[in-house]
N, C-alpha and C positions, 0 to 999 in steps of 0.2 A: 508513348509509354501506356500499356495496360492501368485502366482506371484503378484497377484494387492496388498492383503496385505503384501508384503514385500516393496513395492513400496512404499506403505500410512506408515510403520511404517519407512521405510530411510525418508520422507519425514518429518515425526514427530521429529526422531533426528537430520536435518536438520537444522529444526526451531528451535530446541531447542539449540543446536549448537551457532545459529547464536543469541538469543537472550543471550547465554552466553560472547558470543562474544563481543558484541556491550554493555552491559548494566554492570557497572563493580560494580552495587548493586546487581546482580543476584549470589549466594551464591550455589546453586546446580541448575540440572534441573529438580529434584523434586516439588521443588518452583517455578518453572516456570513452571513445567507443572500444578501446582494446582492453582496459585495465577497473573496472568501472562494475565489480561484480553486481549492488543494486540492479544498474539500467542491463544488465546483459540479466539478471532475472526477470524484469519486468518486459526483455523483448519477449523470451521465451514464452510468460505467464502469455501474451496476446496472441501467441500462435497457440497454446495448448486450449487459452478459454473459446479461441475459435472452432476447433477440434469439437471443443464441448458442447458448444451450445449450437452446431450445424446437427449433429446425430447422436443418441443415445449408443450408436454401435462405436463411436470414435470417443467415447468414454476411456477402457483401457488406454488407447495410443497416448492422451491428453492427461492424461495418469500418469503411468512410464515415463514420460519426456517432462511433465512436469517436478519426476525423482530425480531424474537427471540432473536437471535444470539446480535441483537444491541439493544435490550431493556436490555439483562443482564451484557454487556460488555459494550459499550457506542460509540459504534464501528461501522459505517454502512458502506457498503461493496456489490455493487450492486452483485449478482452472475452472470451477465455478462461480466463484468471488466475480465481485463487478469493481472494476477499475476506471476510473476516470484517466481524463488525458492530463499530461504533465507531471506525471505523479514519479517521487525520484527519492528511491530510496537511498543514502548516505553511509555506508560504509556496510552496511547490507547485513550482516555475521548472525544467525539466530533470531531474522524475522521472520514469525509467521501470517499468514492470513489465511481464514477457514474458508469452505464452502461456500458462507454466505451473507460474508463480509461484503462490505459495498461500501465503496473509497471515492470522495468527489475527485471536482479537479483541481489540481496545482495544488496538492496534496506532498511536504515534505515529513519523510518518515525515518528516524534517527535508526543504529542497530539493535539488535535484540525487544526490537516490540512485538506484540502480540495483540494482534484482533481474537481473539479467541471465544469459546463458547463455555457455557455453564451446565448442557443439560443435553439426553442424548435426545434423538429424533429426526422424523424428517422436516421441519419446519426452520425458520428463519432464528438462529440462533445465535449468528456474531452480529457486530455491532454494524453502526450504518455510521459514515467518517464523510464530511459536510466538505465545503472546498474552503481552499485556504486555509489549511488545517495542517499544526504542527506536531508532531508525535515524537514525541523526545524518549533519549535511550532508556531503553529497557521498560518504558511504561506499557502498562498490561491494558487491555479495553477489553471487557469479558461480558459477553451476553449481548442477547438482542435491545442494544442502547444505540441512542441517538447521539453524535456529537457535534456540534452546529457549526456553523461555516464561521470561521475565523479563529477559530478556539486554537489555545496552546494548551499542552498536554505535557508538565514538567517530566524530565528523565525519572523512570521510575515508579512513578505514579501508578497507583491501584486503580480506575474507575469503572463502577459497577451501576451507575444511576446517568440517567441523561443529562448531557450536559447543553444550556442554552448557547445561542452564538457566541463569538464573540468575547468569550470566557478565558482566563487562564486557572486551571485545574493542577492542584499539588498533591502530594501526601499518598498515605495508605491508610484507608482507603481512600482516595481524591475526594476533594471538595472546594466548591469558590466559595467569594464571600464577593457583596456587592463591592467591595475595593480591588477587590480580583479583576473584575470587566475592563476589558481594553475597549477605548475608544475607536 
């Protein structure tokens, strides 16, 4: 087998792996790989940020197929964002992630959340998302912030300031308190 597609198919059962992992309504990976809107947007988002980040001329393509991709899953996923491996979004419906969003690994992300930005421009504007990192429904991450590697991010949730490791973050706008940190 061709190197790159041995690459793209470990990365497939990767995803699929981890969406087995994480979702303990996931039954085979059969059903996940046909019914599984998240992981069928995050295959997509790895072929468009590929598009994107080989040539500035394969910008539209990786554009286009990236609309696609969130008109038939519900899923938007700029193909400039940076994605880590094992990252498995959960029911998928009304996530987005900007430009220039940046997701560690083993990253599980609930529906309707938002990596989003606060300000126009060309510079680094969503947030940067640490590994092993929970993102619970419909919580918002807005702005060029940090959110550290193991942190849970309750459904909901407003946060607009860095959050350190290891944290669980509530409310609107979010905030921990040293009783908050998980061990």
């Amino acid at each position: 087998m061709h190197p790159v597609l041995k690459s793209a198919w470990r990365r497939v059962r990767e995803d699929l792996d981890a969406a087995m992992r994480e979702d303990p309504a996931a039954t085979s990976k059969l059903m996940v790989a046909l019914t599984y809107p998240g992981v069928h947007a995050v295959w997509v988002y790895r072929l468009c940020h590929k598009l994107w980040v080989t040539s500035p001329a394969l910008h539209p393509p990786a554009r286009i197929l990236s609309q696609l991709a969130r008109f038939f899953t519900g899923v938007e996923i700029h193909p400039g964002a940076t994605i880590g491996r094992r990252f498995f979004i959960d029911h998928g419906m009304g996530v987005v992630i900007g430009e220039t969003a940046e997701v560690g690994d083993d990253v599980l992300m609930y529906h309707q959340v938002t990596l989003g930005g606060r300000s126009r421009g060309r510079f680094k504007r969503h947030p940067t998302i640490g590994s092993n990192v929970l993102l619970g429904a419909g919580a918002k991450i807005i702005g060029p912030i940090t959110i550290g590697d193991g942190t849970k991010i309750g459904a909901n949730a407003l946060v607009v300031k860095d959050v350190p490791p290891n944290s669980v973050v509530t409310g609107i706008p979010a905030n921990t308190s040293p009783g908050d940190i998980v061990a």
